[in-house]
PyMOL Python script that loads the backbone (N, CA, C, O; Angstrom):
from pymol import cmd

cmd.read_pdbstr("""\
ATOM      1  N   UNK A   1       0.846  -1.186   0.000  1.00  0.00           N
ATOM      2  CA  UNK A   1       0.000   0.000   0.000  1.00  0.00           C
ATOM      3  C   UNK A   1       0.883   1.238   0.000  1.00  0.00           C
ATOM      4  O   UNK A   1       1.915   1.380   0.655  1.00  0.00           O
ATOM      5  N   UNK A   2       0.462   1.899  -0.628  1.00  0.00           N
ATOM      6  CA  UNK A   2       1.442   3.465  -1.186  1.00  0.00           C
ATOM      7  C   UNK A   2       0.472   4.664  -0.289  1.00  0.00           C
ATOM      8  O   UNK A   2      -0.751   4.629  -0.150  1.00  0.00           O
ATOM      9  N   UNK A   3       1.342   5.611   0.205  1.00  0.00           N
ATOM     10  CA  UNK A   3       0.835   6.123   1.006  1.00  0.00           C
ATOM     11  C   UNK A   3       0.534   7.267   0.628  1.00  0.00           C
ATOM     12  O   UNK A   3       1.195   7.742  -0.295  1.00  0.00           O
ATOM     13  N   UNK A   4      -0.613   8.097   1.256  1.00  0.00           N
ATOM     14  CA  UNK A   4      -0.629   9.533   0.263  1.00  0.00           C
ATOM     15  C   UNK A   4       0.299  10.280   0.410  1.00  0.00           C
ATOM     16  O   UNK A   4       1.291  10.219   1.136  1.00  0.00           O
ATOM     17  N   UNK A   5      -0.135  11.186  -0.486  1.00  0.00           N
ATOM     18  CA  UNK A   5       1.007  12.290   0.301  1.00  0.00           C
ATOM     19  C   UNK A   5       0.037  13.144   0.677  1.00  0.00           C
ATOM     20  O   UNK A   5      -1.131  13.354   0.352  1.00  0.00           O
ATOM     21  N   UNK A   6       0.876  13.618   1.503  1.00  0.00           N
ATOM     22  CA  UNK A   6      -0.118  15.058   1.931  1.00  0.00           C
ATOM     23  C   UNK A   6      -0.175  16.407   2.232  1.00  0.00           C
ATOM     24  O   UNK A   6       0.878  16.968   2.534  1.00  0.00           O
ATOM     25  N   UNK A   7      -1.276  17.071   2.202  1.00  0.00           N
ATOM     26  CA  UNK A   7      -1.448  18.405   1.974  1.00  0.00           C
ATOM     27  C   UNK A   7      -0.312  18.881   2.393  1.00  0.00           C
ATOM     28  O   UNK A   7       0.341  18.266   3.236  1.00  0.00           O
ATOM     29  N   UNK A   8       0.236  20.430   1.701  1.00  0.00           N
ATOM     30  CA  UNK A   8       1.349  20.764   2.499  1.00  0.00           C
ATOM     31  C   UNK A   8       1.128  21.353   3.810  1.00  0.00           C
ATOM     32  O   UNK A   8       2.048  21.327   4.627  1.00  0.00           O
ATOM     33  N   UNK A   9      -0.348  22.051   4.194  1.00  0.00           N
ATOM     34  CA  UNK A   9      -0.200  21.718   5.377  1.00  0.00           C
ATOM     35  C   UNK A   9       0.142  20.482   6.654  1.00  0.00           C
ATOM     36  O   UNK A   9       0.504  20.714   7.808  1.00  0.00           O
ATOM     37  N   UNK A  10      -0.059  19.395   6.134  1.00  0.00           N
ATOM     38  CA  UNK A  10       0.064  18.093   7.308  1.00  0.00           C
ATOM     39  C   UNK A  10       1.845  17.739   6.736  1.00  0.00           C
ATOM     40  O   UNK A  10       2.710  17.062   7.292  1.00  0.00           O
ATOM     41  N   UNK A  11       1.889  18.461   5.516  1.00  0.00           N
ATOM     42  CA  UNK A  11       3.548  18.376   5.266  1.00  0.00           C
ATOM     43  C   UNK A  11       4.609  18.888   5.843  1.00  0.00           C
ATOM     44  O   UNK A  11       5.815  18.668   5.734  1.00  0.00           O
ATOM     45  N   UNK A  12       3.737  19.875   6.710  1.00  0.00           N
ATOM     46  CA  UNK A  12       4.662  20.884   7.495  1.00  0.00           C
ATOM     47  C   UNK A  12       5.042  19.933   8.602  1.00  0.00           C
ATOM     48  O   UNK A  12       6.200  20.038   9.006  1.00  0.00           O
ATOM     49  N   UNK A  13       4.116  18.840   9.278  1.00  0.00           N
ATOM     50  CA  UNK A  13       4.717  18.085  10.672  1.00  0.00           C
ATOM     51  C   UNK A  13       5.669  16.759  10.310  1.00  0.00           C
ATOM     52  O   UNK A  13       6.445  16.075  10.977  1.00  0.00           O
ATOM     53  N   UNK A  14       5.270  16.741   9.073  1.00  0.00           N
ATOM     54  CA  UNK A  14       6.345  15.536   8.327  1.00  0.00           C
ATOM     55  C   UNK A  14       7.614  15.654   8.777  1.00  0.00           C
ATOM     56  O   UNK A  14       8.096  16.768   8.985  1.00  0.00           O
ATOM     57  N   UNK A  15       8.253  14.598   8.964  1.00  0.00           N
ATOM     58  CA  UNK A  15       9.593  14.491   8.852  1.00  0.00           C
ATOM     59  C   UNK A  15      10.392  13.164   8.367  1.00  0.00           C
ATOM     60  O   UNK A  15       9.829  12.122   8.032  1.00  0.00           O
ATOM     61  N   UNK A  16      11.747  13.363   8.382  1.00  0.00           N
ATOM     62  CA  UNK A  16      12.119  12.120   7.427  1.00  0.00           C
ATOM     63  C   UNK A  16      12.630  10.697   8.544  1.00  0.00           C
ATOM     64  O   UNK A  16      13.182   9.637   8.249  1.00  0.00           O
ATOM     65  N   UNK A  17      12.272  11.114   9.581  1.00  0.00           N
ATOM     66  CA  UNK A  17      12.054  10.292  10.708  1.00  0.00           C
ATOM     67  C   UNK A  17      10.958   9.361  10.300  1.00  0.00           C
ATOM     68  O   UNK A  17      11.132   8.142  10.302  1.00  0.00           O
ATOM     69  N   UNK A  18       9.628  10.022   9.888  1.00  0.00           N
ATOM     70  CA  UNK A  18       8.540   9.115   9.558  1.00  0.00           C
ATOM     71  C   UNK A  18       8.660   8.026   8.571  1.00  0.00           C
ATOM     72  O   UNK A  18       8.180   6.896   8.655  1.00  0.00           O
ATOM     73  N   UNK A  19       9.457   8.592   7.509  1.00  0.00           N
ATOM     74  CA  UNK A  19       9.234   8.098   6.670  1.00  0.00           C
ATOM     75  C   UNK A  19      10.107   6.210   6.719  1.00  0.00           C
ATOM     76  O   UNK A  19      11.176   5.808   7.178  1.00  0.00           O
ATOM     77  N   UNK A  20       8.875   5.483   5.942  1.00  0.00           N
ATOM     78  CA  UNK A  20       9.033   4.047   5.881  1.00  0.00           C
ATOM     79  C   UNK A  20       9.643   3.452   4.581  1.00  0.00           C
ATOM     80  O   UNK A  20       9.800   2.270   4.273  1.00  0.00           O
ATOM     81  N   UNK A  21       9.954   4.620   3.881  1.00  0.00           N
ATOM     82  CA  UNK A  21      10.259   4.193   2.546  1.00  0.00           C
ATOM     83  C   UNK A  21      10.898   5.425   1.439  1.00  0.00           C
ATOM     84  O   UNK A  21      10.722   6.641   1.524  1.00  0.00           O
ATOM     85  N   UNK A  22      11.571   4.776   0.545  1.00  0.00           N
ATOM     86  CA  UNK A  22      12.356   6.170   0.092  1.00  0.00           C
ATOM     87  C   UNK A  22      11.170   6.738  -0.718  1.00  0.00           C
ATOM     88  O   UNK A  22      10.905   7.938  -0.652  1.00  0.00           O
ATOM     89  N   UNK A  23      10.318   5.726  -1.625  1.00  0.00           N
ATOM     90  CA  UNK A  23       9.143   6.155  -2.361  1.00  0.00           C
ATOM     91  C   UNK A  23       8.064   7.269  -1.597  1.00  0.00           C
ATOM     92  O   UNK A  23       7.417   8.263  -1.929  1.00  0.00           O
ATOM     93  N   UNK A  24       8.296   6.461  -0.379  1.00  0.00           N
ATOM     94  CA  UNK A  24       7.606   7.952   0.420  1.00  0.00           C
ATOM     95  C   UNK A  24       8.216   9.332   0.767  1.00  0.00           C
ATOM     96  O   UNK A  24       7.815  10.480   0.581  1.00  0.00           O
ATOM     97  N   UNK A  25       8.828   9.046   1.082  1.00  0.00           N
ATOM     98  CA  UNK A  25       9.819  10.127   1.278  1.00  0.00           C
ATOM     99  C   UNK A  25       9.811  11.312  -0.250  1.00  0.00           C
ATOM    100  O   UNK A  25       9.352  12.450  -0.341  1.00  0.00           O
ATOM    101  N   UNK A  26      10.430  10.556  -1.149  1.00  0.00           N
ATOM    102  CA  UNK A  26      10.416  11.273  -2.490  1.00  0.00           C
ATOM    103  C   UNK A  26       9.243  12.186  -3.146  1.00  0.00           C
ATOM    104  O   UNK A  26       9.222  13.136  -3.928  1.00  0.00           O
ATOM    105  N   UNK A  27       8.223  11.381  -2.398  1.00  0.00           N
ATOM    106  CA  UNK A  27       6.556  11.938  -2.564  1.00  0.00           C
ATOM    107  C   UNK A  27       6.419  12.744  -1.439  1.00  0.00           C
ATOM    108  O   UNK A  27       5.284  13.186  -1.614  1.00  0.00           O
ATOM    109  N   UNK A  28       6.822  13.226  -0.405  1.00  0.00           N
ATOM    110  CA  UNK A  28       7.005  14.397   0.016  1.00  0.00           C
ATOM    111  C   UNK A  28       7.465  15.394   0.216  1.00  0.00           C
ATOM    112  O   UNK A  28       7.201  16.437   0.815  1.00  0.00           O
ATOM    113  N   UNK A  29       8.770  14.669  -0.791  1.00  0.00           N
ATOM    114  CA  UNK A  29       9.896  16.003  -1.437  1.00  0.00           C
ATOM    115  C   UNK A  29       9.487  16.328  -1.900  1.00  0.00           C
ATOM    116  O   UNK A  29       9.442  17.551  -1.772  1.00  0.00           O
ATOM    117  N   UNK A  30       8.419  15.523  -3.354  1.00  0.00           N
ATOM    118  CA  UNK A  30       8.506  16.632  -4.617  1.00  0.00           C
ATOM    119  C   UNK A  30       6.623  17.393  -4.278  1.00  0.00           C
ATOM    120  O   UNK A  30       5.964  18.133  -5.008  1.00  0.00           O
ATOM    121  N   UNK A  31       6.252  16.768  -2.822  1.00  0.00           N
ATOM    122  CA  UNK A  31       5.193  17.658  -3.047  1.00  0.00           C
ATOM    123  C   UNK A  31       5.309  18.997  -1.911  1.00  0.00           C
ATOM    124  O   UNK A  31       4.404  19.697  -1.459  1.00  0.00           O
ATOM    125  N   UNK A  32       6.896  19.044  -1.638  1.00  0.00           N
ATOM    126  CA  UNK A  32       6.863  20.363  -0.727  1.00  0.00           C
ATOM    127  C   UNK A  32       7.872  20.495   0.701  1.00  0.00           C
ATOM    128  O   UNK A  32       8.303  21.499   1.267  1.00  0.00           O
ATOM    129  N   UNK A  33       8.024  19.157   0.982  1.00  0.00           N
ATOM    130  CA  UNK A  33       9.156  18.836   2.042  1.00  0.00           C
ATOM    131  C   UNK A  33      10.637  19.019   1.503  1.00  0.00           C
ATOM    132  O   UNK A  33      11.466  18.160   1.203  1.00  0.00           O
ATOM    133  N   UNK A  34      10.725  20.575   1.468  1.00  0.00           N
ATOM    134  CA  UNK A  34      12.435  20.615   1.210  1.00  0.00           C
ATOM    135  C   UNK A  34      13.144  20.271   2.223  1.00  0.00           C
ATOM    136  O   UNK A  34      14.323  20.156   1.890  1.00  0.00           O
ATOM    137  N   UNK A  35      12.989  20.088   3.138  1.00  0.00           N
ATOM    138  CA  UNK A  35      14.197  19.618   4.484  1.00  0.00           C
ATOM    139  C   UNK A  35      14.286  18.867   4.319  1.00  0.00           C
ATOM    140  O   UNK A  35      15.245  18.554   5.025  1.00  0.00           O
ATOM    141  N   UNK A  36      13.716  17.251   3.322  1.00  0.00           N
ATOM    142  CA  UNK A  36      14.432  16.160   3.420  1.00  0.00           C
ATOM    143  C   UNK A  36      15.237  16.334   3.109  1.00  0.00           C
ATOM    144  O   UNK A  36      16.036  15.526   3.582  1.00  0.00           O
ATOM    145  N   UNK A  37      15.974  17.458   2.056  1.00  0.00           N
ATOM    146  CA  UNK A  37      16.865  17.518   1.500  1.00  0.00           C
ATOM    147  C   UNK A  37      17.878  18.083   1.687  1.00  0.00           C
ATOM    148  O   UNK A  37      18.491  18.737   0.842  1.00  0.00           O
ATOM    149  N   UNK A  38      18.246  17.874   3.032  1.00  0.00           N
ATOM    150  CA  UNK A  38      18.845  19.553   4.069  1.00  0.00           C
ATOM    151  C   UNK A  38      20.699  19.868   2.962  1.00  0.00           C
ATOM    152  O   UNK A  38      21.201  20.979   2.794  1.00  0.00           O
ATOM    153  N   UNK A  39      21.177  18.773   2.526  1.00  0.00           N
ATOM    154  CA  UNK A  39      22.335  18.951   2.136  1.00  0.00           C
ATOM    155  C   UNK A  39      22.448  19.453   0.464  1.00  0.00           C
ATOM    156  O   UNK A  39      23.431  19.900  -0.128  1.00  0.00           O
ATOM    157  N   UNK A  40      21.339  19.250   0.061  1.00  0.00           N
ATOM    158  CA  UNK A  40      20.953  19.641  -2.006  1.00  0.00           C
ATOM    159  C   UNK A  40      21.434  18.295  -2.306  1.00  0.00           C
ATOM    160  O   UNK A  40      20.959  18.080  -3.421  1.00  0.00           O
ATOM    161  N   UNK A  41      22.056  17.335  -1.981  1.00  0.00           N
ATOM    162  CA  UNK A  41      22.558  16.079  -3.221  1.00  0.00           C
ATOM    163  C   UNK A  41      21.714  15.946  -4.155  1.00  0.00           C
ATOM    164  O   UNK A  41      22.102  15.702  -5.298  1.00  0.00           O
ATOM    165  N   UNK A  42      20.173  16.102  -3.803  1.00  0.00           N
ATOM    166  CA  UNK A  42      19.397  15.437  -4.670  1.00  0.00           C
ATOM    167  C   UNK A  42      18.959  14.526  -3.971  1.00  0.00           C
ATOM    168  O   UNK A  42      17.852  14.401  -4.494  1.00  0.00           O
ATOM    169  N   UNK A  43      18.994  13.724  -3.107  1.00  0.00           N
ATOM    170  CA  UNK A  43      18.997  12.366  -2.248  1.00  0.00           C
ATOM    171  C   UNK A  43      17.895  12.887  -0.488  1.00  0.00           C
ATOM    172  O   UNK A  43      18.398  13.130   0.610  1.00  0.00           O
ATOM    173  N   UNK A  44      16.747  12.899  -0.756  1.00  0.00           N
ATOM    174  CA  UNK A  44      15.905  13.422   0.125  1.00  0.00           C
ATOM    175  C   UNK A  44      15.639  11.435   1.574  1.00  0.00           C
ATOM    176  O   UNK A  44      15.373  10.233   1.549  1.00  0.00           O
ATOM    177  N   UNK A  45      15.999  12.594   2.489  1.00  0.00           N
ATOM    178  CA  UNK A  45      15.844  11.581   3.488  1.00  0.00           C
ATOM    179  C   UNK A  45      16.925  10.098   3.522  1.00  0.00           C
ATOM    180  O   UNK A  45      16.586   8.933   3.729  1.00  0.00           O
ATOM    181  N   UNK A  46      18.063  10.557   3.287  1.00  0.00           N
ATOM    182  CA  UNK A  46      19.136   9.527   3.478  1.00  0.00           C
ATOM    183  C   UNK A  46      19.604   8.541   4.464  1.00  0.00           C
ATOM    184  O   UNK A  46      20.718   8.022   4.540  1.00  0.00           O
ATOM    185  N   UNK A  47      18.243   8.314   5.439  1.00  0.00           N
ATOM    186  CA  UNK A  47      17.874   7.066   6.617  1.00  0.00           C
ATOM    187  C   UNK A  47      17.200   6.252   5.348  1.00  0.00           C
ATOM    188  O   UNK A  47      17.534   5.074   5.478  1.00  0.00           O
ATOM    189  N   UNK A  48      16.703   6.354   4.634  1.00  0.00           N
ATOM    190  CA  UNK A  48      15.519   5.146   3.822  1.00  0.00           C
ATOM    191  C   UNK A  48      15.964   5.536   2.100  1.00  0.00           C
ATOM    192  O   UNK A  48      15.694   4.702   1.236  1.00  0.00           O
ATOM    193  N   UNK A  49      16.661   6.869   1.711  1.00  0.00           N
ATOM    194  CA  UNK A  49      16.785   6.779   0.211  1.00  0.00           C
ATOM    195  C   UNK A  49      18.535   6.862   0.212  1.00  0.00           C
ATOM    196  O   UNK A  49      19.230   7.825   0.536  1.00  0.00           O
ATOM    197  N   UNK A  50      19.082   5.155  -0.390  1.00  0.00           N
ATOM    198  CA  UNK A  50      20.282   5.256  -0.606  1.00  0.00           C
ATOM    199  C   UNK A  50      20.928   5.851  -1.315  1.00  0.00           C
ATOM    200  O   UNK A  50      22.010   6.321  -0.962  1.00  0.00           O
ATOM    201  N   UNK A  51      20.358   6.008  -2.689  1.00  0.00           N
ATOM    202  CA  UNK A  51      21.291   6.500  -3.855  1.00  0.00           C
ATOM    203  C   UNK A  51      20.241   7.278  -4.911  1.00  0.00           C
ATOM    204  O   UNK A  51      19.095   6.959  -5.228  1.00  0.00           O
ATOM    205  N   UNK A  52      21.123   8.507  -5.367  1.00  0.00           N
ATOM    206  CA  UNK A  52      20.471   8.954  -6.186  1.00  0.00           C
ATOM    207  C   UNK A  52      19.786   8.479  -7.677  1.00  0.00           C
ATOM    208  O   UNK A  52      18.890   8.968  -8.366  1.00  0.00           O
ATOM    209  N   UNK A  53      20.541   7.442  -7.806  1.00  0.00           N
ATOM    210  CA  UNK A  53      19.889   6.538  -8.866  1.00  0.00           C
ATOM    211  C   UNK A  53      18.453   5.992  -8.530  1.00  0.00           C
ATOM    212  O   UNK A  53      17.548   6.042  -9.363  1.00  0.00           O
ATOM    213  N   UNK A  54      18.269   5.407  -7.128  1.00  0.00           N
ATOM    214  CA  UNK A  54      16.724   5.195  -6.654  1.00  0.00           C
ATOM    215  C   UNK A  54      16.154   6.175  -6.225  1.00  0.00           C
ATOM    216  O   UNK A  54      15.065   5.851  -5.751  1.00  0.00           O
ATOM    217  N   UNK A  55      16.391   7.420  -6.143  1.00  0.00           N
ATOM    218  CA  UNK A  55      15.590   8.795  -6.358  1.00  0.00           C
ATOM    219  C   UNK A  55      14.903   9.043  -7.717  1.00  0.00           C
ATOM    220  O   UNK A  55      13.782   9.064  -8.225  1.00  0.00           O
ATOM    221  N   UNK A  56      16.126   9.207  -7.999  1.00  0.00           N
ATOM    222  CA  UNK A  56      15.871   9.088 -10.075  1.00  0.00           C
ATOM    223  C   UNK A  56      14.422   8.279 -10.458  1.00  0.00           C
ATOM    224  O   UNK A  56      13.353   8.634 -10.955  1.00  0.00           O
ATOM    225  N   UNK A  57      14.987   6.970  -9.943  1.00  0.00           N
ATOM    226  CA  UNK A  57      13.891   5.970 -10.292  1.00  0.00           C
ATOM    227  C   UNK A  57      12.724   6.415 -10.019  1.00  0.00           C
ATOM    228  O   UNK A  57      12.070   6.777 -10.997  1.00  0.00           O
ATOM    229  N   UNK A  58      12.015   6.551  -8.520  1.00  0.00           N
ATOM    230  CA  UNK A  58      10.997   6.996  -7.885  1.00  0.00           C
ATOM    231  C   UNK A  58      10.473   8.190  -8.361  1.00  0.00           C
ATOM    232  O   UNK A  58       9.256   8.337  -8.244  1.00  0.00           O
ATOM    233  N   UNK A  59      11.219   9.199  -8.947  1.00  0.00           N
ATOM    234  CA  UNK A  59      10.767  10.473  -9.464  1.00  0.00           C
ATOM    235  C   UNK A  59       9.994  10.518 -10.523  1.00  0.00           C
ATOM    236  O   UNK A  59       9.010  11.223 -10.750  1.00  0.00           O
ATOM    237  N   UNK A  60      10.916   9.090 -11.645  1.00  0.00           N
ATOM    238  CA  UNK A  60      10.581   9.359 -13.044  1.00  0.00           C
ATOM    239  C   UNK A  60       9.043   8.482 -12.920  1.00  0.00           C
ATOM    240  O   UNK A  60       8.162   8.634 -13.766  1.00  0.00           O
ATOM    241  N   UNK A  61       8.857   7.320 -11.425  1.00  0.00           N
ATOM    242  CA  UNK A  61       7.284   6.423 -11.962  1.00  0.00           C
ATOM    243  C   UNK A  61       6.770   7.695 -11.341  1.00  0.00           C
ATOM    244  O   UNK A  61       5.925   7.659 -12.236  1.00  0.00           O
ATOM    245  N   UNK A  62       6.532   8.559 -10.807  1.00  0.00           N
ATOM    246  CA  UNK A  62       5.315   9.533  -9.651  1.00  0.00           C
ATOM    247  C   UNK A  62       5.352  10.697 -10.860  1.00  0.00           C
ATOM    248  O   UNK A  62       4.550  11.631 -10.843  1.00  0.00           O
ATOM    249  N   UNK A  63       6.220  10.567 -11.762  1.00  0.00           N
ATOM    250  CA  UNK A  63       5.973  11.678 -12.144  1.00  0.00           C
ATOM    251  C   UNK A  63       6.744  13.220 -11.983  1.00  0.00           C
ATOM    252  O   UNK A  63       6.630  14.262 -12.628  1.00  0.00           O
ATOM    253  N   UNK A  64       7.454  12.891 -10.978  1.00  0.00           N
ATOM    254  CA  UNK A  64       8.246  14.302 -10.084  1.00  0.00           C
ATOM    255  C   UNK A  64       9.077  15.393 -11.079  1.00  0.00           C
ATOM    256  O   UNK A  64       9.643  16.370 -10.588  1.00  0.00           O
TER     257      UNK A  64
END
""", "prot")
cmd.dss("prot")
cmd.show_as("cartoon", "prot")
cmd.util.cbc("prot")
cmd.orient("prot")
């Protein structure tokens, strides 16, 4: 099960603590959570997204 994303208000309490998955994670980068990304690599939430190649990936199925 894929999780929503959500409003950027409930995006504001998000963090990359929550997140269970890089797919999730990525879906709350690209809908507004810039702090996963505190360093710019490109690589949002680096507890659950290893490599920018599986960013890549996740971006190009959601659409991002």
């Amino acid at each position: 099960m894929t999780p929503a994303v959500l409003p950027i208000e409930q995006a504001a309490g998000w963090s990359c603590a929550r997140a269970s998955s890089c797919a999730e994670a990525v879906r709350q980068w690209c809908n507004g959570y810039r702090r996963a990304d505190g360093d710019n690599d490109g690589i949002p939430c680096e507890n659950v997204c290893r490599s920018l190649a599986e960013v890549r990936r996740i971006r190009g199925q959601i659409g991002c």
